[in-house]
N, C-alpha and C positions, 0 to 999 in steps of 0.2 A: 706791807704788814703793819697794824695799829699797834703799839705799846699800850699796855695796861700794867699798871704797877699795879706790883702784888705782895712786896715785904722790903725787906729792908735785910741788909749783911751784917751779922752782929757778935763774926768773930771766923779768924781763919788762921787755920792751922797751915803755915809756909808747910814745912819737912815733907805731908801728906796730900797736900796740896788740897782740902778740903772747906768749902763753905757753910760755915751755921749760918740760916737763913730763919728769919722770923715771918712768916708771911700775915699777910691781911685777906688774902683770896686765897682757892684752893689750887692745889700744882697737881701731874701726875705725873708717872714716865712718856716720855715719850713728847711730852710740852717742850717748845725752844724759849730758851731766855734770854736776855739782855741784861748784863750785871754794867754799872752804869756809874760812875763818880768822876771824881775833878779828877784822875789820872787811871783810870779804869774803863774801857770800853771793849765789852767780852761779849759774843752771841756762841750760846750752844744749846743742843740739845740734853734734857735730863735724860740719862742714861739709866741712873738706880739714883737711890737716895734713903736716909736711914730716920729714924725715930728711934732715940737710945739703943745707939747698936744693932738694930733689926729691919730687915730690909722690907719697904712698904711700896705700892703702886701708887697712893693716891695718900696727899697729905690737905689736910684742913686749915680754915683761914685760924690764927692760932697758933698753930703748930711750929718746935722751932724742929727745924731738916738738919740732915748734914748732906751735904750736896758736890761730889768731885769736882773741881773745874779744870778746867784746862792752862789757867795764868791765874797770875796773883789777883786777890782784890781785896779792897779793903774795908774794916767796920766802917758802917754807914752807907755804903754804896746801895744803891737803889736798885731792887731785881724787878724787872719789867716780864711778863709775859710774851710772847710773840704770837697775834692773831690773826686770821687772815681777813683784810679788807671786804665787807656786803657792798658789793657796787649793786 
């Protein structure tokens, strides 16, 4: 799988365990990611994800998400994409 970076983590809520995501590329359900810092290394899939409280399929470069994760991460941490290699 290549990494493509697509935003950047720019605030997370521990208690709900949720990531605000800034991205620079667009995400959708169903995308796997790579959340990525000096003590952070998380892969999963986007499950759902939100734009002010409302649940969306497909988010724009721009856009900031809120994103479940699965473990902690933190502001700054780099979100990668996961794509599958063109041999």
């Amino acid at each position: 799988m290549e990494r493509q970076a697509i935003g950047q983590v720019t605030h997370y809520y521990g208690k709900i365990g949720v990531a605000i995501l800034k991205l620079d590329a667009p995400l959708s359900v169903g995308d796997v990611l790579a959340i990525v810092g000096s003590t952070t290394d998380l892969e999963q899939q986007v499950k759902s994800m939100q734009v002010e409280h409302q649940n969306i399929e497909q988010a724009a470069a721009g856009d900031l998400v809120g994103l479940k994760v699965k473990d902690k991460v933190r502001e700054g941490d780099t979100v990668y994409k996961l794509v599958p290699q063109v041999q």
